[in-house]
Each structure stands twice: as C-alpha cells, then as structure tokens.
N, C-alpha and C positions, 0 to 999 in steps of 0.2 A: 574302453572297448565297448562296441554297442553286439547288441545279437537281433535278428531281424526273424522273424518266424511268421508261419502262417494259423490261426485260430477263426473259429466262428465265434462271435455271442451269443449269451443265452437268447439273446430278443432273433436272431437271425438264424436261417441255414448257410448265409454265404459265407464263405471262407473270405478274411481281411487280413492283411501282414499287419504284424506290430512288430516296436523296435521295446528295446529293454538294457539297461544297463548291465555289465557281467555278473553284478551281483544278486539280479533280477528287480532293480528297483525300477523306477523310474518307467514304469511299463505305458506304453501309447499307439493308437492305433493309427497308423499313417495311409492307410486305401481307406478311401470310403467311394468303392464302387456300387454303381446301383444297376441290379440286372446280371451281375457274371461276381465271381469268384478269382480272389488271388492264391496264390500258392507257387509252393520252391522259389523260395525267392533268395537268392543267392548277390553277396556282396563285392563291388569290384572290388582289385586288388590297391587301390588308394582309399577305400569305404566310400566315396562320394558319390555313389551311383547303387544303385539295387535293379537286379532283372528280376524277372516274374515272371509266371506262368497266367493269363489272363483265361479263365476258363467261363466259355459262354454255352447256357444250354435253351433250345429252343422250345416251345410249347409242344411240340412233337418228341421232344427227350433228344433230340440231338445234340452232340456238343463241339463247340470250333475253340480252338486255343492257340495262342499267339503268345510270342515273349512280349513281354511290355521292358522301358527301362524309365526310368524315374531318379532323381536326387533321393540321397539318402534319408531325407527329412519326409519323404514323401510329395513333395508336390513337384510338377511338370511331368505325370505321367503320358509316358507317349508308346502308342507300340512300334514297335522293333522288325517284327515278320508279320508279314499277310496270312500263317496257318496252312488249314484248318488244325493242324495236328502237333500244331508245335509246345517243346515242352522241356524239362529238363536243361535252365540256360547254366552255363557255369563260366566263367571270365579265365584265359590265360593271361591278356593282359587289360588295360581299361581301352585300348582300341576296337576288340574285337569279343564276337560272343561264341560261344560253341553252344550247338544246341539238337536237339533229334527231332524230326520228322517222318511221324505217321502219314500213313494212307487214311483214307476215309475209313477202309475194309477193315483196319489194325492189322492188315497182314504183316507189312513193310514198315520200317521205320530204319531211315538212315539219320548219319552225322552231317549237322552242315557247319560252316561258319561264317558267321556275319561281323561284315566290317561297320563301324557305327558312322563312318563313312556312306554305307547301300552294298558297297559289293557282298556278296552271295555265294559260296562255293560249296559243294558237296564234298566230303571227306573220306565218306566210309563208300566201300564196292555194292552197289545196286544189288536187289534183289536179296538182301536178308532184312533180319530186324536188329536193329544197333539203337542201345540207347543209354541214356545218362554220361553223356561224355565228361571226363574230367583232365584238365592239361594235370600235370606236372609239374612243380614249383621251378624244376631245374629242366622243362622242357627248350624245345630250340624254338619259343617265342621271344620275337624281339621285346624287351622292358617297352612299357609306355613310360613317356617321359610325362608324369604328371604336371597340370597347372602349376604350381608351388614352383617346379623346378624350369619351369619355363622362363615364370617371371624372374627366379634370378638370373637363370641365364642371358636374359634378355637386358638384367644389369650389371653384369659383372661379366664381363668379355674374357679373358680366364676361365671362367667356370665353365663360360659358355661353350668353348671347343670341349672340352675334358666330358661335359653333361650330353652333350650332344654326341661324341663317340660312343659314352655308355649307353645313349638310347637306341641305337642302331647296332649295337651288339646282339649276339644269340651266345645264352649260356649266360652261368654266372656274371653278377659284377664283377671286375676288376679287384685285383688285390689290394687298392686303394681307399676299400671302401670300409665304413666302420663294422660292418658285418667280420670283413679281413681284421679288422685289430685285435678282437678280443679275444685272439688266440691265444 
C-alpha cells in the first residue's frame, strides 16, 4: 500500500506530492514542479494514476488551478482541466474525475465531471458554492474495467463476456466475485 500526500521542503515554499510506504518508509518526492505548487492529490481506484491540484501563482499574487493526472510513480504529468479555479479532484472510477470549480470572485464554486476521455459535465445546480466532491464506494458508477483485466479478458474468451458484463454494471459486483466469498 503506497500513501501519496502533499509537503514543501525546507529549501522550498512550493508545495510537491510524495509517495511513502504504509509504514512511512520508503518516503520519495515524485513532482518536481518549477513555478506552481501540487496539492490534494488523490489516488485512482486501481493506484495507477494520481490527480492533483496544480496551483499557479502569478507576480501580481494571483492564482489559477487546474487538476493535473499523472502515473503513480510520478512521471507523465499532464493537466486534466483548463481552471482557473479547479480543485478538489476525487476518482469514482479510473474513467472519470469529479472535481469543483470556482469563479475567479470565489463566489461560485460547482461540481463537474471529467471524463479522461475530454468530456466535461457540470453536476451540481448553478449559482451556489459546492465543493470537495466525494463518490461513494457503492455509488451508481459504472466499475472501470482496469488494464490487468482487459488483458485477460482479451485472452481468455470466458472471462472475457463475464469481465465485460461486470464493467458495464452500476452497483456492486456480482455475487461471483471474491469480495461475495468470504462470507
């Protein structure tokens, strides 16, 4: 089990995620951004991906923030949303992101969600302020069918219909599944 969190160093004020073993060993710094700050940096639901909060401030003190998503190792950071106000990313499944969007003013701040796909949708009703969205383990998100379970499905024709009904499901797995046995 890894833990991913946000710190500065003493030599820096920028905020950098590091990752860390559960028992705090193994501690490493994986952003080495120059110019902006990471932070909330939250885990997909397969660990292979980390979102982030990319926060940039300008010589005027202004600041724009964008989800970034990246490998869990750290490299192939890429951003996620255009901003300026985006923050708070949380994962229902490794397809899509939930996440809040401020106004410039900080009046306003809704829920949207981003497919890793591009698509885009707003969730929450306009005109208040909504923020830190969290699904639901047993929400009505369809499972991502992770890489691993692709590839077998992709070799074992069996598994393959049975893997493929479960990832198109909302709601629990199936009673089928070793979560069901160890009742």
């Amino acid at each position: 089990m890894q833990i991913v969190f946000a710190g500065a160093p003493s030599s820096t004020s920028s905020y950098q995620l590091w990752s860390m073993n559960a028992d705090g060993s193994g501690q490493q710094q994986i952003t080495h951004l120059s110019g902006s700050s990471a932070s909330q940096p939250a885990f997909s639901p397969s660990g292979a991906e980390i979102a982030f909060t990319d926060i940039v401030t300008d010589t005027a003190g202004a600041t724009t923030s964008r989800i970034y998503t990246m490998n869990a190792d750290g490299s192939a950071p890429a951003p996620l949303t255009a901003g300026p106000g985006d923050g708070y990313s949380s994962w229902p499944n490794d397809m899509q992101i939930l996440f809040a969007r401020a106004t410039p003013d900080g009046k306003i701040s809704l829920v949207f969600r981003k497919k890793l796909s591009g698509e885009e949708s707003q969730l929450s009703p306009a005109g208040a302020f909504y923020t830190e969205p969290q699904p639901s383990a047993d929400g009505p998100w369809p499972p991502a069918m992770s890489e691993r379970r692709r590839r077998i499905a992709a070799s074992a024709p069996l598994r393959s219909e049975r893997l493929g009904q479960w990832a198109t499901r909302t709601g629990p797995p199936p009673a089928t599944t070793r979560t069901a046995r160890r009742r």
